[in-house]
DRENFINU-713336 format. One line per field, with one value per residue (C-alpha): residue in one letter; x, y, z. Coordinates in Angstrom, 3 decimals, m for minus. Example, Ala and Ser with C-alpha at 12.3 -4.5 7.8 and 13.67 -1.06 7.14 Angstrom:
// residues 2
res = a,s;
X = 12.300,13.670;
Y = m4.500,m1.060;
Z = 7.800,7.140;
END
This chain:
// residues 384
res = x,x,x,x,x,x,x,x,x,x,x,x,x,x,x,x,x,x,x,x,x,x,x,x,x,x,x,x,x,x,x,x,x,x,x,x,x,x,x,x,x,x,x,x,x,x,x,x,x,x,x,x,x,x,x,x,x,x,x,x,x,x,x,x,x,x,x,x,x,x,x,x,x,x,x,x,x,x,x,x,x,x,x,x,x,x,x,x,x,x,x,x,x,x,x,x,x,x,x,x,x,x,x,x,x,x,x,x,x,x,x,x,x,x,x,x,x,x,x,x,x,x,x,x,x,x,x,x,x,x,x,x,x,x,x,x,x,x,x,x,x,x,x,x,x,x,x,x,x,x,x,x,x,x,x,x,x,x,x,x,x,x,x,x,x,x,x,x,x,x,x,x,x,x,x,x,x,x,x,x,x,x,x,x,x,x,x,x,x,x,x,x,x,x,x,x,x,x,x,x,x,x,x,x,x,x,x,x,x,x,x,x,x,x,x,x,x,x,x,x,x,x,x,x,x,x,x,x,x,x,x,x,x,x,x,x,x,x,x,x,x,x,x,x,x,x,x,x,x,x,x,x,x,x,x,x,x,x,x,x,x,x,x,x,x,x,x,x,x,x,x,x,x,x,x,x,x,x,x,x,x,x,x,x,x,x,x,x,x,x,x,x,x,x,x,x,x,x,x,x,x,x,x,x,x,x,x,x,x,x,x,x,x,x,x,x,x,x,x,x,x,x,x,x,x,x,x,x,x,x,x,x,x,x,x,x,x,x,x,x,x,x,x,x,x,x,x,x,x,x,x,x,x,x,x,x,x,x,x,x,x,x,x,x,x,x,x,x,x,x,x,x,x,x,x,x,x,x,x,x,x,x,x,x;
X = 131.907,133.463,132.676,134.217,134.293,134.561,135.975,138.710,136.977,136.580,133.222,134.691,138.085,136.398,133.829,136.810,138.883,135.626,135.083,138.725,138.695,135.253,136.373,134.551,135.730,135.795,137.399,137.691,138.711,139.210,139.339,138.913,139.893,142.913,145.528,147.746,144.874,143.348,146.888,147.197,143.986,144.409,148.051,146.988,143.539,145.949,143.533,143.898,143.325,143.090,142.242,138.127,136.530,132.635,131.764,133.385,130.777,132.870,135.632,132.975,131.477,134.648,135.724,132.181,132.217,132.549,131.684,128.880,128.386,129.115,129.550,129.203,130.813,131.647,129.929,127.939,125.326,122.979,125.629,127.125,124.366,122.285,125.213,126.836,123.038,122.735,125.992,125.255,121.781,123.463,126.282,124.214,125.489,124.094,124.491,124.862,125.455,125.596,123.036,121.835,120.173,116.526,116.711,118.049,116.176,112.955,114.407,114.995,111.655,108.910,110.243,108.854,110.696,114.659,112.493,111.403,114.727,116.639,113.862,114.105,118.150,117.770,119.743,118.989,119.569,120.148,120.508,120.359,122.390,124.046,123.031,120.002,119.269,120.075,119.743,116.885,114.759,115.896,114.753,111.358,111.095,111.802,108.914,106.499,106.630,105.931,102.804,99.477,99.542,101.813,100.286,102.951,106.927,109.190,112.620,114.977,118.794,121.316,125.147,128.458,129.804,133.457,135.202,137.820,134.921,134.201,131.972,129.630,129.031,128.929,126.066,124.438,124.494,123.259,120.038,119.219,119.272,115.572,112.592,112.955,110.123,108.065,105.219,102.216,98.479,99.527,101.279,104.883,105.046,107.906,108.988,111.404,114.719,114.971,111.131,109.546,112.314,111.234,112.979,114.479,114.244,116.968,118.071,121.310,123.923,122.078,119.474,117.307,118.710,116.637,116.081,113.970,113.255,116.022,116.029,116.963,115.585,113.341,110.144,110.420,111.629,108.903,106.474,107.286,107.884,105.768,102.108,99.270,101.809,99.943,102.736,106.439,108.754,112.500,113.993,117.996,120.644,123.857,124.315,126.582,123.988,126.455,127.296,123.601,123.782,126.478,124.619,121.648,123.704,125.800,122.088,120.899,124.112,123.895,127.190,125.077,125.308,127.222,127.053,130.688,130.124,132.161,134.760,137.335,136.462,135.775,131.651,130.172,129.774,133.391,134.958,133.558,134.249,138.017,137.905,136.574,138.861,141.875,144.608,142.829,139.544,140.645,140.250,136.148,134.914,136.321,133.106,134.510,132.863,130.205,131.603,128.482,127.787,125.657,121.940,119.080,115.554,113.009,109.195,106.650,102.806,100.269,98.097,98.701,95.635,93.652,95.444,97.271,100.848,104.191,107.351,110.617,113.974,117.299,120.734,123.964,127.575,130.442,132.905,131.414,131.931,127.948,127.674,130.532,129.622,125.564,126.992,129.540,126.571,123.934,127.035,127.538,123.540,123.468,126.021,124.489,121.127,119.278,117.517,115.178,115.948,114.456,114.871,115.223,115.793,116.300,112.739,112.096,114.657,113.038,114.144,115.456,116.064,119.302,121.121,120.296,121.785,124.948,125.272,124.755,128.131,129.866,130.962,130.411,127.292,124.451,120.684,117.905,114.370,111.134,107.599,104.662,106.341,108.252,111.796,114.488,116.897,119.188,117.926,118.547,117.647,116.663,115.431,116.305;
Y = 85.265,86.340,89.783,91.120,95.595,96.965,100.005,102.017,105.694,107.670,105.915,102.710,102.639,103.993,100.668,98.624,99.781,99.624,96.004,95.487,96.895,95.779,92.591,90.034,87.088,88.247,86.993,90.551,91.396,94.754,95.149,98.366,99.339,101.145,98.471,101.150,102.226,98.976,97.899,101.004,100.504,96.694,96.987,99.956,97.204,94.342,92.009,90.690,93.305,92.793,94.546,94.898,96.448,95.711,96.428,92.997,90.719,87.694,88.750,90.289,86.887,85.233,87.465,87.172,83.446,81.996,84.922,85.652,89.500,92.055,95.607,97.918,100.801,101.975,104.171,106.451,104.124,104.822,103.111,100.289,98.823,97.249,94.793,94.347,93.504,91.048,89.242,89.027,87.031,84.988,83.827,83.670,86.142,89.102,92.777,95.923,99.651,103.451,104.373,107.405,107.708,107.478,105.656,102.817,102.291,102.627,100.190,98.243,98.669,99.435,96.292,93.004,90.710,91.856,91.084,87.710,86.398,87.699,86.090,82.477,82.810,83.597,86.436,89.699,93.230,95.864,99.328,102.961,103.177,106.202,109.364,110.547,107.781,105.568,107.026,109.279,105.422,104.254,107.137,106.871,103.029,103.952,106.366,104.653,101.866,103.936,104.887,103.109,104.874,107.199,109.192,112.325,112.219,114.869,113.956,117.822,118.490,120.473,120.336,121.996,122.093,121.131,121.365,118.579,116.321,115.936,112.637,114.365,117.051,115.081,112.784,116.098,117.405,114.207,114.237,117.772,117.120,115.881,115.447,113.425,111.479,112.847,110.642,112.927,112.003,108.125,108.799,109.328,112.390,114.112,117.200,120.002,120.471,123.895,123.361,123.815,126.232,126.555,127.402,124.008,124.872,122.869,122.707,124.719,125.575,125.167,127.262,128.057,127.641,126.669,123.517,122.711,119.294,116.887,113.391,111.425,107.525,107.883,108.379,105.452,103.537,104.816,104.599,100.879,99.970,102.096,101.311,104.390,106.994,108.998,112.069,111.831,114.606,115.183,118.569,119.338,121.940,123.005,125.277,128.181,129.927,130.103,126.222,125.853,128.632,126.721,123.893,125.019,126.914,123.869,121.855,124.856,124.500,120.956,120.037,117.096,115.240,111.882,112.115,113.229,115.882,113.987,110.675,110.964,114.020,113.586,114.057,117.491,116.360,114.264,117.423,119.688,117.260,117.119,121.063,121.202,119.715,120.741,123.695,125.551,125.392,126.251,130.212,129.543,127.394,127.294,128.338,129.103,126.226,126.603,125.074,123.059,119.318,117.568,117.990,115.959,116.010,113.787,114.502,111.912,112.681,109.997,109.062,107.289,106.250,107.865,110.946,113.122,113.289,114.746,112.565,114.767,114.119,115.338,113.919,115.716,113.947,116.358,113.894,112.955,109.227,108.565,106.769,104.833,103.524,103.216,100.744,98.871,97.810,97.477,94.786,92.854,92.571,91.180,89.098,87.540,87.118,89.675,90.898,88.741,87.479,89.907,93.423,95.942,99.408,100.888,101.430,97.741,98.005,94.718,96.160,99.638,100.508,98.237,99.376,102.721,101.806,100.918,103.823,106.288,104.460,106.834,109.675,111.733,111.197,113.396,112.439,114.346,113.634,115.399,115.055,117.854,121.394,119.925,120.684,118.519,115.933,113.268,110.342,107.487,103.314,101.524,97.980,96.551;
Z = 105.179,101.874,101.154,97.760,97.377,93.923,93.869,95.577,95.447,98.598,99.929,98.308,100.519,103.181,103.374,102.873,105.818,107.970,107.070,107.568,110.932,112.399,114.480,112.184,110.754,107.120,103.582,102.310,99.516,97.369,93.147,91.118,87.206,88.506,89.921,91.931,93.346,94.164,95.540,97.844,99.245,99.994,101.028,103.772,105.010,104.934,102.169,98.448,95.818,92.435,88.991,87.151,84.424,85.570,82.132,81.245,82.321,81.611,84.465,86.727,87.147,87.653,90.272,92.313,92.049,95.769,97.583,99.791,98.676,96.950,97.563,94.180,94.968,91.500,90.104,88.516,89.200,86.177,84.393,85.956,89.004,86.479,85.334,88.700,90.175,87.020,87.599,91.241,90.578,88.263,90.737,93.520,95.800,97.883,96.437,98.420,97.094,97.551,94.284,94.480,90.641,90.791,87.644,88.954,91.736,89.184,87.264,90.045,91.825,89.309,87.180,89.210,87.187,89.170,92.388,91.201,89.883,92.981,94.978,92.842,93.239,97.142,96.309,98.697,96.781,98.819,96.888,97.923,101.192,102.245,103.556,100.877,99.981,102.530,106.188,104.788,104.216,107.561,109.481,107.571,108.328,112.068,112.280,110.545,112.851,115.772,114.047,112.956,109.851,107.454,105.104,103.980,104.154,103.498,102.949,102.946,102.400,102.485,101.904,100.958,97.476,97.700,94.334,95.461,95.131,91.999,91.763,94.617,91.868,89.264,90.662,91.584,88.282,87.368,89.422,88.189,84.830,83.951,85.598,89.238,90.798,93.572,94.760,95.011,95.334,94.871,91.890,90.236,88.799,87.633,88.720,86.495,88.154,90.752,90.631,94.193,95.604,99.281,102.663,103.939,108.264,110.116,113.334,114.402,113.095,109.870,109.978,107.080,103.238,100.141,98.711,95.859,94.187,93.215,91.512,94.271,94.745,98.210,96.738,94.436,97.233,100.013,97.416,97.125,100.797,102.758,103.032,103.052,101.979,99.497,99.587,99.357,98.393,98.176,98.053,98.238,97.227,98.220,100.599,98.955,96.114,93.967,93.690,93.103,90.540,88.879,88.274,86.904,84.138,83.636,83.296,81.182,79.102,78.450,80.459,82.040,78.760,78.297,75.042,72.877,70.391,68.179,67.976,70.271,72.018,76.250,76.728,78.456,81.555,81.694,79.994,82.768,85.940,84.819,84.073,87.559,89.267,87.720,88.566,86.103,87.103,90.736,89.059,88.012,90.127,93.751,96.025,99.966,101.999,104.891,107.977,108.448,108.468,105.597,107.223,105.957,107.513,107.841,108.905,108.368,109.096,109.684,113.217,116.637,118.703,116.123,116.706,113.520,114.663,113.185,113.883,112.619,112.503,111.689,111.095,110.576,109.286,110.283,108.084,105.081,106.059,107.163,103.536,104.785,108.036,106.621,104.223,105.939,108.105,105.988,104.001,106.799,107.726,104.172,104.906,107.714,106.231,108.386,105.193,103.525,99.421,96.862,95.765,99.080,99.799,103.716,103.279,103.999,106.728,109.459,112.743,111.829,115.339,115.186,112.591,114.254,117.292,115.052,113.161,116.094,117.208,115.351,116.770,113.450,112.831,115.085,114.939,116.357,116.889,117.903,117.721,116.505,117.820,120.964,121.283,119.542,121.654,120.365,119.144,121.685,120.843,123.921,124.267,121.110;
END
């Protein structure tokens, strides 16, 4: 199998040495706008690297000619998965990524016509994999197959703001900067950002932090994939209250805009992200860190044996590499045509409980489940 990455970022590498290193018989190969980059990252994994701009549509097609997928891991998403998706239908290959923009996925979802030409190419999409989204949909899949109905999800996060990360804040500020979809009543409404502030329970070390709605993709996507939901909800924030103070002044302030206040001059939002991680902005906006994992919960509602019955659980990444491993797997599932053609999220995961299995391989990656009010234990996969 031929699987091509683009993009040499943190998750981006990070898929590429996994791939490298998994045992299979792969053609792997690694490209990103930055050729030192791309060339460190494919010298260290041992594969071919090369140079792309995947706004050139001309050389992104060239490049994805031959293989069997591709992995997008450039980003952000809201402006590059459309094209990558496009060339990939048009080539004929498979197309996995790490989006996380809830445009996108609406675009993607709520838009038939992507489904039906990935469908008529026998081209299988896979978007939104990673933690939230990603893991979030799998865990939901996994539940609602143990039930004979689902009628309410909540999806709840929590995380640490980490200043050396700038994309992670970016794509945050991102997400809070106009209204996210919630699925409520059967419907997509849209919900202000910091709207819905609530105490987001999770187990220890966590604890209790607030949370409050945030633009992420799982509603779309559960609203899409998941039969008899009526009510799905995502609510996140960092946990330090002064990160998420920070952002809602940058949102008030209009530092989320991509738009340059005049020729030649860097955007807000690019103008802030380099402020932020520079020297400099080491004085304003270093925030200590909260020596906890990334925490996201999931708790669907619906009815067993004609029963009402809560099914909760709770997964914590100590590493920040659970986007990583998620999506190395979920690349070579696509790879091996587990997934059927079409447009897909996790949400539409066929036999969650494997890739499970998989991911709880890793020893960084913790997942708890428990039922009503019982007491939580780790999540174990048996007889798949």
């Amino acid at each position: 199998m031929r699987i091509v990455v683009l993009g040499c970022g943190f998750h981006g590498r990070g898929i590429v040495y996994q791939l490298a290193r998994s045992g299979r018989a792969i053609d792997l190969s690694v490209l990103d706008r930055n050729g030192e980059q791309a060339a460190a990252v494919g010298n260290k994994a041992g594969v071919p690297w090369g140079t792309i701009d995947v706004a050139d549509r001309h050389s992104l097609r060239e490049v994805l000619g031959g293989a069997d997928v591709v992995v997008n891991a450039v980003g952000p998403y809201h402006r590059t998965a459309l094209d990558v998706v496009e060339a990939a239908i048009d080539v004929g290959i498979h197309y996995v990524d790490m989006n996380d923009d809830h445009e996108i996925a609406e675009a993607l979802l709520l838009d038939p016509s992507w489904d039906q030409r990935a469908r008529r190419a026998g081209v299988t999409v896979l978007i939104d994999c990673g933690v939230v989204p990603g893991l979030s949909g799998l865990l939901v899949r996994h539940a609602t197959e143990q039930l004979d109905g689902a009628e309410r999800v909540a999806i709840r996060f929590a995380w640490n703001y980490n200043r050396n990360y700038p994309a992670a804040i970016q794509h945050f500020l991102r997400i809070n900067s106009g209204d996210g979809p919630q699925y409520v009543d059967g419907r997509l409404l849209r919900m202000r950002p910091f709207e819905g502030r609530e105490p987001g329970e999770f187990l220890e070390p966590i604890g209790s932090t607030d949370v409050y709605f945030t633009g992420v993709p799982d509603p779309v996507a559960i609203a899409r994939f998941i039969p008899g939901v009526q009510h799905a909800t995502a609510k996140g924030a960092f946990y330090q209250e002064a990160a998420n103070r920070l952002v809602e002044d940058m949102v008030r302030w209009g530092f989320t805009s991509y738009e340059p206040p005049a020729a030649r001059t860097p955007s807000p939002m690019e103008y802030f992200v380099s402020y932020l991680g520079s020297p400099q902005g080491e004085r304003y906006f270093e925030i200590p860190r909260h020596d906890l994992p990334l925490a996201v919960r999931v708790e669907v509602e619906g009815t067993r044996s004609g029963r009402p019955i809560t099914l909760r659980y709770e997964a914590h990444d100590h590493s920040r590499r659970a986007t990583t491993t998620f999506t190395g797997l979920a690349a070579l599932a696509v790879a091996q045509r587990e997934l059927a053609p079409g447009v897909l999220t996790p949400e539409a995961w066929p036999e969650p409980a494997l890739l499970l299995r998989a991911i709880l391989r890793d020893r960084h990656i913790r997942i708890f489940n428990w039922r009503d009010d019982n007491h939580a234990r780790p999540l174990e996969i048996s007889g798949v």
